[in-house]
C-alpha positions as CSV (number, residue, x, y, z in Angstrom):
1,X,-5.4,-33.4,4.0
2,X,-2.4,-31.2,3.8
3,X,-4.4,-28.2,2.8
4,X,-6.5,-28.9,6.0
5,X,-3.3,-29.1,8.3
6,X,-2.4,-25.7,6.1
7,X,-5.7,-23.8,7.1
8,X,-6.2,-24.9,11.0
9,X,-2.6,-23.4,11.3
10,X,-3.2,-20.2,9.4
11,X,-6.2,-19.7,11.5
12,X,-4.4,-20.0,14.8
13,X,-1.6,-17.7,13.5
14,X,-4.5,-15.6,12.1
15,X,-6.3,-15.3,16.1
16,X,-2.6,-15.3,17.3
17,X,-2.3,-11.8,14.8
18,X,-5.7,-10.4,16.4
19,X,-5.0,-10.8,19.7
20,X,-1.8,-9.3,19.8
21,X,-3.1,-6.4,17.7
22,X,-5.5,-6.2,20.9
23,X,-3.1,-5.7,23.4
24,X,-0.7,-3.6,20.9
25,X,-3.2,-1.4,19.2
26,X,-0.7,0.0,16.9
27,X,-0.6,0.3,13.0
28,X,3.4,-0.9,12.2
29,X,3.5,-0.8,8.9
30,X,2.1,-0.1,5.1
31,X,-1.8,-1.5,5.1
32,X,-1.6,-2.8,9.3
33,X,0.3,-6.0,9.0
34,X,3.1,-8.0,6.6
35,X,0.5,-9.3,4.6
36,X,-1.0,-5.7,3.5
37,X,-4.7,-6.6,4.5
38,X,-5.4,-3.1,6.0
39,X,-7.5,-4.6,8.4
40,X,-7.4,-3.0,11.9
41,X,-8.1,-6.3,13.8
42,X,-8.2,-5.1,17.4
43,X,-10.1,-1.7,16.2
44,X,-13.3,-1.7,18.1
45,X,-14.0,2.2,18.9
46,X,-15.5,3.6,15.9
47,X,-18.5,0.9,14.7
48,X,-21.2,1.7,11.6
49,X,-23.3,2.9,14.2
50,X,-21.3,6.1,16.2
51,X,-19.3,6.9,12.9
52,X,-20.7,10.0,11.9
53,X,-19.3,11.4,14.9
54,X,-15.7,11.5,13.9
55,X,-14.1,15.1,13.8
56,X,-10.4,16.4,13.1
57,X,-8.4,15.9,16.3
58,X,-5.3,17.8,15.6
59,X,-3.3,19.1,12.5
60,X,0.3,19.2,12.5
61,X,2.8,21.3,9.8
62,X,5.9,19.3,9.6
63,X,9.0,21.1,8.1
64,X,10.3,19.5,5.0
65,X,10.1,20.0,1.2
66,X,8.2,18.2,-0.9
67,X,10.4,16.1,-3.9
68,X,8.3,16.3,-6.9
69,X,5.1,14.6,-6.1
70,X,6.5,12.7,-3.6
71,X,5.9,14.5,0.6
72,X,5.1,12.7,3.8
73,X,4.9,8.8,3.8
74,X,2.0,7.1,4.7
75,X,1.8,6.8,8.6
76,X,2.4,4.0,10.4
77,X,1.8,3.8,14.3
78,X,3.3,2.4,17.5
79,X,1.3,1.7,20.6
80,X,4.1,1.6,23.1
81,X,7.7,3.4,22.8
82,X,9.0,5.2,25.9
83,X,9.7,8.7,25.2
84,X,11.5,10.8,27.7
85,X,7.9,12.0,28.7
86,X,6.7,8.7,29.2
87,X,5.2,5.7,27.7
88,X,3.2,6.8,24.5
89,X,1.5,5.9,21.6
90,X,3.7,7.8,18.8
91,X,2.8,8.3,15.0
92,X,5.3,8.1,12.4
93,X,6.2,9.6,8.8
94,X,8.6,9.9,6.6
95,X,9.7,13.2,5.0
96,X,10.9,13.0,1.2
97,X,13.8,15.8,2.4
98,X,15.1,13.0,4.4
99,X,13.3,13.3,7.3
100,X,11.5,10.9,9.5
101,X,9.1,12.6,12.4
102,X,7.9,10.8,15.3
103,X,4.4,12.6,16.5
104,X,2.7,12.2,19.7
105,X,-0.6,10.4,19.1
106,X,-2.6,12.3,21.7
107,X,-2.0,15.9,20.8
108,X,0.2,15.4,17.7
109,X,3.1,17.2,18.9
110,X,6.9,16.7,17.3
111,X,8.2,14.2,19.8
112,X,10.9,13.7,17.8
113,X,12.5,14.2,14.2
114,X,15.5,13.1,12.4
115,X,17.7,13.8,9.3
116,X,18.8,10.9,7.9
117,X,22.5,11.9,7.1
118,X,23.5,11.6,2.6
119,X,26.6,11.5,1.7
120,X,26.0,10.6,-1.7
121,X,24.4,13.3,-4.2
122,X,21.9,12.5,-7.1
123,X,23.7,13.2,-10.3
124,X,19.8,15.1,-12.0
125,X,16.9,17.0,-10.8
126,X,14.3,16.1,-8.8
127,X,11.3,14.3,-10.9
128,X,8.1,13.0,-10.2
129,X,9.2,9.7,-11.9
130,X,12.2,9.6,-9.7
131,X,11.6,11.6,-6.6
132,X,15.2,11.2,-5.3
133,X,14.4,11.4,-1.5
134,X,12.6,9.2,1.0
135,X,9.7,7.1,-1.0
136,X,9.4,4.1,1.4
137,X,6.7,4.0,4.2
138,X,8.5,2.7,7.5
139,X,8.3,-0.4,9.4
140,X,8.0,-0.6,13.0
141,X,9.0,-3.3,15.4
142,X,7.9,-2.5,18.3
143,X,9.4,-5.6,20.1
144,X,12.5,-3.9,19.6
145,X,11.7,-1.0,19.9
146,X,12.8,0.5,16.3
147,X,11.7,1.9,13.6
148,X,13.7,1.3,9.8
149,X,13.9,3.8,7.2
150,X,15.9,3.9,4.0
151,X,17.4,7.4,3.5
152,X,18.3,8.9,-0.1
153,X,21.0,7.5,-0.8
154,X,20.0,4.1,0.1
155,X,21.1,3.7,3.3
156,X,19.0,1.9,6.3
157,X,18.3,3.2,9.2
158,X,16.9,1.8,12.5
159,X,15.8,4.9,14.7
160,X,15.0,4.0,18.1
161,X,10.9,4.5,18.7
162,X,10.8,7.1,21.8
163,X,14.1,9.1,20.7
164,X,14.7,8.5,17.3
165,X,18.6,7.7,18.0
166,X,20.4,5.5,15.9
167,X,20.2,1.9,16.8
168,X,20.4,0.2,13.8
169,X,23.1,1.2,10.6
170,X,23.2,3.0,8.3
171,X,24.2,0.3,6.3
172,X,24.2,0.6,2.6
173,X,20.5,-1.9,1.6
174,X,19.3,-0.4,-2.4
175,X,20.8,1.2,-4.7
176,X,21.6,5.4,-3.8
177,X,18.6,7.2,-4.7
178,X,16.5,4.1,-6.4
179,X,13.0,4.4,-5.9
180,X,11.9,1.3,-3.6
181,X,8.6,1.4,-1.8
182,X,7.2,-0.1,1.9
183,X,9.3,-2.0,3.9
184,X,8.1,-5.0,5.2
185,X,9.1,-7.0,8.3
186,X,9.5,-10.3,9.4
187,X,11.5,-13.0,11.4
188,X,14.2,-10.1,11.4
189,X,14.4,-9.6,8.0
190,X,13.6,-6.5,6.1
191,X,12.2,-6.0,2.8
192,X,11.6,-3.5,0.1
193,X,11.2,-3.2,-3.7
194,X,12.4,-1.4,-6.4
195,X,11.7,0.2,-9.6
196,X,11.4,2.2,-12.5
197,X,15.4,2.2,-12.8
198,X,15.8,5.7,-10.8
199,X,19.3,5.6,-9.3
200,X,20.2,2.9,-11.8
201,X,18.8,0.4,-9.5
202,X,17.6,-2.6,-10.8
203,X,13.8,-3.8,-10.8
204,X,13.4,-6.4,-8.1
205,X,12.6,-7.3,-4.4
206,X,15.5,-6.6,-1.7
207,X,16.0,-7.6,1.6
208,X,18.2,-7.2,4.9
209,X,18.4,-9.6,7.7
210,X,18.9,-7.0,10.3
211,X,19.3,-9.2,13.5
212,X,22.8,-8.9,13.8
213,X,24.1,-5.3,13.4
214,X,26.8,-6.3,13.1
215,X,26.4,-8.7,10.1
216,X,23.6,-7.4,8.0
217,X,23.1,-9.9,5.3
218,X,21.2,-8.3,2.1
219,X,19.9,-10.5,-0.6
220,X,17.8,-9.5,-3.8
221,X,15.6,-11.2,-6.7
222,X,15.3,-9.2,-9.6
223,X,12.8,-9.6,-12.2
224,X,12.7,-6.6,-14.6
225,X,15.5,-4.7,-16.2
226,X,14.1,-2.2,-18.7
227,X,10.8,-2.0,-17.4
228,X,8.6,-0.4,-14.7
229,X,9.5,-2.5,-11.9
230,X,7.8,-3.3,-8.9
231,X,6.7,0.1,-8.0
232,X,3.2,-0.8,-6.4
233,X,3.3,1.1,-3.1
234,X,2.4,-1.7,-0.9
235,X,5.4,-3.0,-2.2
236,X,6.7,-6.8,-1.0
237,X,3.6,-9.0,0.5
238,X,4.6,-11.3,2.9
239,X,2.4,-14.2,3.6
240,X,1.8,-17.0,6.2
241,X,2.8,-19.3,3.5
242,X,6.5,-18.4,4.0
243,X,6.5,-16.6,0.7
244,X,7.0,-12.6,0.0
245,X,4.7,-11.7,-3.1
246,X,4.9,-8.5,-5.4
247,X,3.8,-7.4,-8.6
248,X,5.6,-6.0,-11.8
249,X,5.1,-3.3,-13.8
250,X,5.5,-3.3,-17.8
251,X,8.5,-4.9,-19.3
252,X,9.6,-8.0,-21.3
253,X,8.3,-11.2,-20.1
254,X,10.7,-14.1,-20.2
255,X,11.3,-16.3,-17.3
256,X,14.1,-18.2,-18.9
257,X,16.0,-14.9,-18.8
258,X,14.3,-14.1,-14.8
259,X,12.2,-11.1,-17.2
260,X,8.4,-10.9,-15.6
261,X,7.1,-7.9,-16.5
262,X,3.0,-7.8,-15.9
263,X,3.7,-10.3,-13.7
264,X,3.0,-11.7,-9.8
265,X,6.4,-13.4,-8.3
266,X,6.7,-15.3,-5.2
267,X,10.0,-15.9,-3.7
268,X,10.6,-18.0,-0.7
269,X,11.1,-15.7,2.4
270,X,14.6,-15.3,3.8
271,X,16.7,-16.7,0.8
272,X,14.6,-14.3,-2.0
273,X,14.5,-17.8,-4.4
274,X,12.1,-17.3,-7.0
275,X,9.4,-19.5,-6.4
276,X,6.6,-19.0,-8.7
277,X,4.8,-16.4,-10.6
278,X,1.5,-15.4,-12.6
279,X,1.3,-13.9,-16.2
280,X,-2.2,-12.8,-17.7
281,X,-2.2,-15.0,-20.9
282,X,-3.1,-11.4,-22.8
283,X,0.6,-9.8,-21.6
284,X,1.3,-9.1,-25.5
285,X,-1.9,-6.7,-25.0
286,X,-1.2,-5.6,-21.5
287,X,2.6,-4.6,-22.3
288,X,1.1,-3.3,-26.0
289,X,-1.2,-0.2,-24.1
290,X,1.2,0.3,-20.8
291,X,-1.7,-1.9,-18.5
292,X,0.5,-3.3,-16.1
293,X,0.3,-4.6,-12.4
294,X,2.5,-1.8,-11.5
295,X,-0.1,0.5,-10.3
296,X,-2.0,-2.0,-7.8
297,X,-0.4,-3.9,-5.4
298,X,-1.3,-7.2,-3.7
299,X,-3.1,-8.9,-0.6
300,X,-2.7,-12.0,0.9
301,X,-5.3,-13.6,3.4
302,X,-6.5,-17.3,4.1
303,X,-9.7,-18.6,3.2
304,X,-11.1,-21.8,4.0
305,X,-8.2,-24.6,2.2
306,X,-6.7,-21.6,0.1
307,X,-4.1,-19.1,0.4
308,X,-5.5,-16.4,-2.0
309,X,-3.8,-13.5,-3.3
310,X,-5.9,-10.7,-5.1
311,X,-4.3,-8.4,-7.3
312,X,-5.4,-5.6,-10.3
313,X,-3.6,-3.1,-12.1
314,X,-4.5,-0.3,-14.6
315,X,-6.7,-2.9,-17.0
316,X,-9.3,-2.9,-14.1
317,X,-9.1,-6.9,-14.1
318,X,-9.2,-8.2,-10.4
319,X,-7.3,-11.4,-10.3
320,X,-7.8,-14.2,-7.0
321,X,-4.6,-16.1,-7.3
322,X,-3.8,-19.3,-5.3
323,X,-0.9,-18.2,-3.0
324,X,0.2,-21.8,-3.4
325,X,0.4,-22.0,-7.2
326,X,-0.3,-18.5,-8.5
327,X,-1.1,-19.4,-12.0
328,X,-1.6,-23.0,-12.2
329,X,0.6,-25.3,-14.0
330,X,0.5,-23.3,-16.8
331,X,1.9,-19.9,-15.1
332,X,-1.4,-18.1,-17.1
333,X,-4.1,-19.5,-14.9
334,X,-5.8,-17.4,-12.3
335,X,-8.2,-19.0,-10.0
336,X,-10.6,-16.2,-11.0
337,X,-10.6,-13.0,-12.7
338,X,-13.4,-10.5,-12.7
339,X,-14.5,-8.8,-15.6
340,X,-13.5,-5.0,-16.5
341,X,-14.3,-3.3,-13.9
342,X,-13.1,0.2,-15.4
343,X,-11.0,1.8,-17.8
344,X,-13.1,1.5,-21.0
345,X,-10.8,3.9,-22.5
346,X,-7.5,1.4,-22.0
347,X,-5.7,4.4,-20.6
348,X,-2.7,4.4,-17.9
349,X,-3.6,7.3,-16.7
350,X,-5.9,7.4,-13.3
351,X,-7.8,4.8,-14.9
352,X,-8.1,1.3,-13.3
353,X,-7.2,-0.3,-10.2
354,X,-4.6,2.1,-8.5
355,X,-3.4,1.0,-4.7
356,X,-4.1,-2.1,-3.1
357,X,-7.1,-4.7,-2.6
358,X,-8.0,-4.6,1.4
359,X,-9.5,-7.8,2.8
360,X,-12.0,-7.5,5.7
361,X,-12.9,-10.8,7.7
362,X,-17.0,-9.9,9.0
363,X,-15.8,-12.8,12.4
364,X,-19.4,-12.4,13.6
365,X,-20.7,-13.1,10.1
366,X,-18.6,-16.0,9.1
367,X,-17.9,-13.5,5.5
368,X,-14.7,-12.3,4.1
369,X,-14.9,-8.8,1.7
370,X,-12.4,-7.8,-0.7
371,X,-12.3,-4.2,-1.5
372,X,-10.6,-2.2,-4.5
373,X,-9.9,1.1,-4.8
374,X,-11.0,1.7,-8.9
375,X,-10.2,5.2,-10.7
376,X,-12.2,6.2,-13.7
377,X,-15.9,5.8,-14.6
378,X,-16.8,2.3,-13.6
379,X,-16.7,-0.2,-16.9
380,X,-19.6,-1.0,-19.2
381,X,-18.7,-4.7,-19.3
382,X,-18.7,-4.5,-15.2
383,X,-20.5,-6.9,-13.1
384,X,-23.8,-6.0,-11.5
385,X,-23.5,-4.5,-7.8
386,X,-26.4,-5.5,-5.8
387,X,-25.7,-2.3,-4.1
388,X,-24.8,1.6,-5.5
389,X,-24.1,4.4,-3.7
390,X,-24.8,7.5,-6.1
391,X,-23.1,8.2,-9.3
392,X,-19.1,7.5,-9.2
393,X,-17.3,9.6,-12.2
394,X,-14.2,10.4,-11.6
395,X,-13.9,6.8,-8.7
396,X,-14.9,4.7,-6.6
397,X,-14.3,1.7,-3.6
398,X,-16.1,-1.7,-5.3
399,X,-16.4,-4.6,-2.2
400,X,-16.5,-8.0,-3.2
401,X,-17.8,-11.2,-1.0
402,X,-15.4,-14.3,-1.1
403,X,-17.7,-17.0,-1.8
404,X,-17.6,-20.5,-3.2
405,X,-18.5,-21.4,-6.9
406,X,-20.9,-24.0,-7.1
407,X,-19.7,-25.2,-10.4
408,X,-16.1,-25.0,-10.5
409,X,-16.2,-25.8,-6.2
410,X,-13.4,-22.7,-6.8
411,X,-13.5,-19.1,-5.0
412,X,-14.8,-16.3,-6.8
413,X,-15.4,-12.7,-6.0
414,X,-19.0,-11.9,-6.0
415,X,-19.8,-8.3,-6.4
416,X,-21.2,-6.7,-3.2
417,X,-21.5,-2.8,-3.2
418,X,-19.9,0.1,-5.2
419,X,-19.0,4.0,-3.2
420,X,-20.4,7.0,-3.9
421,X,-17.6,9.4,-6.0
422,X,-14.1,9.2,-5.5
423,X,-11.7,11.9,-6.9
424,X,-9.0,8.9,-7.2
425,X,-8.6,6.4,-4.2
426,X,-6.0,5.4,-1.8
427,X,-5.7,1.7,-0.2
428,X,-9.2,1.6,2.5
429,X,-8.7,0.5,6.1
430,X,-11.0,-1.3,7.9
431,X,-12.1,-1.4,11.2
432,X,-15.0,-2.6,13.4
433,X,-17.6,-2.6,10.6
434,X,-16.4,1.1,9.3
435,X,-14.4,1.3,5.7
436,X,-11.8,4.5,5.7
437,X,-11.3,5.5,2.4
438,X,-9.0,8.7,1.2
439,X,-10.2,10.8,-2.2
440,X,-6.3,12.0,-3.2
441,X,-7.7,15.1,-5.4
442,X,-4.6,14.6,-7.6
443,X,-3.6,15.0,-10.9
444,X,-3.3,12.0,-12.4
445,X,-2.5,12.8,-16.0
446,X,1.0,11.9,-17.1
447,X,1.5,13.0,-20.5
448,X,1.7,16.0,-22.7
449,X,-2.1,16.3,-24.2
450,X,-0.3,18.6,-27.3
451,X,3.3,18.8,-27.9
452,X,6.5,17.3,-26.9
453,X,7.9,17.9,-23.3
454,X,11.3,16.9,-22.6
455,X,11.7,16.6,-18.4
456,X,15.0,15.2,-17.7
457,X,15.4,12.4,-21.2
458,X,12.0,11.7,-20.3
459,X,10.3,12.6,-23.1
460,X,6.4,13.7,-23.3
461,X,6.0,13.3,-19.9
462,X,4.8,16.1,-18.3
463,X,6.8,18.2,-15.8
464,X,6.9,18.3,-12.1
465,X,4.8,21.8,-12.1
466,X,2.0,20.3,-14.8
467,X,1.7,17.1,-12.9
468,X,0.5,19.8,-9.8
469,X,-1.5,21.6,-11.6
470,X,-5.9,20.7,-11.3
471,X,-5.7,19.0,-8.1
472,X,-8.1,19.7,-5.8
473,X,-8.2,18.7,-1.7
474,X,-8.2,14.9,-0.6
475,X,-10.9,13.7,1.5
476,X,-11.4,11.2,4.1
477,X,-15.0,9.5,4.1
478,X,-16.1,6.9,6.6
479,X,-18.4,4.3,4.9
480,X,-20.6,1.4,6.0
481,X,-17.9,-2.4,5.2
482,X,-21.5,-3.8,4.3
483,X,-23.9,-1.3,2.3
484,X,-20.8,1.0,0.9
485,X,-23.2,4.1,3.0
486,X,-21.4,7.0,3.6
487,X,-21.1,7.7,7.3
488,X,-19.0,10.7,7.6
489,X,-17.0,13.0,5.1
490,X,-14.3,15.2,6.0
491,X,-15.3,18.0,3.5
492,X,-13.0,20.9,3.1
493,X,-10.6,19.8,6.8
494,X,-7.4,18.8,4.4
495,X,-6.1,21.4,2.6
496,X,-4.4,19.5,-0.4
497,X,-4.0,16.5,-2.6
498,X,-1.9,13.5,-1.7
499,X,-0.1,11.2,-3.9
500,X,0.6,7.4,-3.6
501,X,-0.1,8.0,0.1
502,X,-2.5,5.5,2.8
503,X,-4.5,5.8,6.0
504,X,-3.4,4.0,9.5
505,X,-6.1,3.2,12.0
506,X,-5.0,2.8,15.7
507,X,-6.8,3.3,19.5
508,X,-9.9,5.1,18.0
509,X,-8.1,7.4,15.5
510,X,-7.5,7.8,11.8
511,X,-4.1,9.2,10.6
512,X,-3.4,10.9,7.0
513,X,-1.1,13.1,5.6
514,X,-1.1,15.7,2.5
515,X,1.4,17.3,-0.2
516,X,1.6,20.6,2.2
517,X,3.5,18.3,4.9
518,X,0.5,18.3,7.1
519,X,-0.7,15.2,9.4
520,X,-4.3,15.1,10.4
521,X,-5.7,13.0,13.1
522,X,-9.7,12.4,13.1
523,X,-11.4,10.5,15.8
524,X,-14.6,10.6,17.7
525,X,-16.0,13.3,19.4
526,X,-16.4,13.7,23.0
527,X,-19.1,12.3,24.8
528,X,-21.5,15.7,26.0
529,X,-22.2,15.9,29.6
């Protein structure tokens, strides 16, 4: 009965969520909403059916230096901020030179840009591993009218939507040039994640309650030490469940010492509490060949009595946890687990499940889909796809059906469709019907093939200008959310790779960004009179 009461309220909030996305139209923050679904709810301009029509809109250079790998933030989108031209719908990104650029929507203009003053200075180099400069995708509340970034040295800032002036901070949130990933928003409170020890930081999730300026009030959970940390670029999940959810990298596993590496942690939202977790009952394997849940983050959506989380990492295993009791009693117990779905070749490089899972609810159809972006030739020991869309080499998007198993009465993931190629995939976005997907073109390889190369005490990684080297030009492609179809490619429109990057969808356009600093806009052509 309780789980009844649950579900009739998370569908209400769940409408409540669409029909403000309606009237707001705006993309706010990493994957569309706090729960990371990367589902355009409101999105009705661009259907299966006038797809193919899409074009580049605009292009736009923006002036800042890339940090390594690291370059422009994934966008994020408001609907309404009033500019001194005007109410407008303004597109956002963050520069890793400490820059965050506000762009007008329409013609993609510089409306705005800021510096985010340092005062602190890193003690090495610039490296791909630690960046140094802005990492995190930006949160929007439009409500408020602001827009939070964390600077360099770990400061955060809340930039006023139309003008970009300081409204919020800076206050001091992470660690001075720690490597922490999206924010996240909600009931005031900002949250980020942390890892892979850059800056000294420690592995963990952090947050600020941000609704008195005056009194900031940080909190944080940490979970990993020595190991890769939560460095999934989703970072935190929040759910309806009053929960915030992310997943850890490799490291030592043992909760009695608040150690989960390979791990999913749920803490309760607003106090950071830990309040459950998941480990893989192979974690001896996992940490053994460097497989961990680092490289994929997490969704969380509602399905009939079940808060479900699905999550992967570089083993290509997708997990459906219960948000309510991620791994049973036991802490090992997932409610299901797919077979290997790539990386034969137990690598932990580009091989796997890289991104996020994106959930797609079909209303009319009464279906919800799961979709994964997969790098590396799909797996021998995956399921069969009722549906293929060409050979897939070097990638692919797989979409999954949420249905019930007869047997167990449980959820499962039942294999729908599998993309054409992919040259490595970003997180999808869906909208109306339509699945936006990005190719990166990068380089994924992380390690010396021959020799020893020392980078800053990191040694045999391979350096800034190797990790560069053999990328080719991302791609955005358009495909069908129920066949997998291709419905339109962008070809040779951007001009480089991107890395660890996303789409935003808002009013009938699709945002993306490269390493070269360049935005690009794509939306549908005009009507011919």
């Amino acid at each position: 009965m309780a789980r009844n009461r649950r579900f009739i309220i998370h569908l209400s909030l769940l409408f409540f969520l669409m029909a403000r996305c309606v009237f707001a139209g705006g993309w706010p923050t990493f994957a569309h909403d706090p729960q990371r679904t990367g589902w355009a709810f409101g999105e009705d301009a661009i259907s299966p059916a006038n797809a193919a029509q899409l074009e580049l809109k605009w292009k736009a250079h923006l002036n800042n230096a890339p940090k390594a790998l690291s370059d422009l933030t994934a966008p994020v989108v408001a609907s309404v901020a009033t500019t001194a031209e005007g109410v407008k719908t303004l597109v956002y990104v963050g520069g890793s030179s400490n820059h965050l650029f506000a762009l007008d929507a329409a013609s993609g203009k510089i409306v705005w840009s800021k510096t985010l003053r340092t005062d602190a200075k890193p003690v090495n180099a610039d490296f791909w591993l630690c960046p140094q400069g802005i990492n995190a995708t930006p949160v929007i509340d439009e409500k408020a009218g602001i827009i939070y970034e964390i600077a360099a040295d770990g400061k955060l800032f809340g930039l006023d939507l139309g003008t970009g002036a300081v409204k919020f901070g800076p206050i001091q949130f992470v660690p001075p040039f720690s490597k922490n990933w999206s924010l996240n928003l909600s009931r005031g409170i900002v949250y980020t994640s942390i890892s892979q020890g850059c800056g000294g930081a420690q592995s963990g999730i952090y947050s600020m309650d941000v609704r008195n300026p005056m009194h900031p009030v940080t909190k944080d959970l940490l979970v990993d030490r020595d190991g890769g940390g939560i460095w999934g670029r989703g970072g935190p999940v929040i759910g309806l469940d009053h929960r915030v959810f992310a997943a850890d990298g490799d490291g030592p596993f043992d909760p009695s010492r608040g150690f989960f590496g390979s791990s999913v942690v749920a803490a309760t939202l607003g106090r950071l509490d830990l309040a459950d977790y998941f480990t893989p009952d192979n974690y001896a394997y996992l940490t053994q060949y460097d497989l961990d849940f680092g490289s994929g983050s997490a969704v969380w959506f509602a399905w009939k009595n079940y808060d479900l989380i699905c999550v992967g990492g570089k083993e290509g295993v997708l997990y459906m946890l219960d948000a309510d009791l991620l791994g049973g009693k036991d802490h090992h117990t997932p409610l299901y687990a797919t077979s290997r779905l790539a990386n034969d070749a137990v690598s932990f490089e580009g091989e796997g499940i890289w991104g996020a899972p994106s959930m797609w609810n079909d209303i009319p159809e009464g279906q919800t889909w799961v979709y994964a972006p997969v790098s590396g030739p799909v797996s021998k020991q995956a399921p069969h796809f009722p549906i293929t869309n060409g050979p897939h080499p070097h990638g692919c998007i797989m979409a999954f059906q949420v249905a019930m198993d007869a047997v167990s009465g449980k959820p499962v993931l039942r294999p729908a469709w599998v993309s054409g190629d992919f040259d490595l995939p970003e997180p999808v976005a869906i909208a109306h019907g339509v699945v936006f997907a990005l190719s990166t073109g990068e380089n994924p390889n992380q390690v010396a093939l021959s020799g020893a190369i020392i980078n800053q005490g990191y040694k045999g990684l391979l350096t800034n200008a190797q990790r560069i080297r053999n990328t080719t030009h991302a791609i955005l492609y358009a495909l069908d959310a129920q066949t997998g179809k291709t419905l339109y490619d962008s070809g040779a429109v951007i001009s480089s790779w991107t890395h660890f990057s996303g789409l935003a969808v808002a009013e009938g356009q699709i945002y993306a960004v490269d390493h070269n600093s360049n935005v690009y806009c794509f939306g549908l052509k005009k009507a011919q009179n």
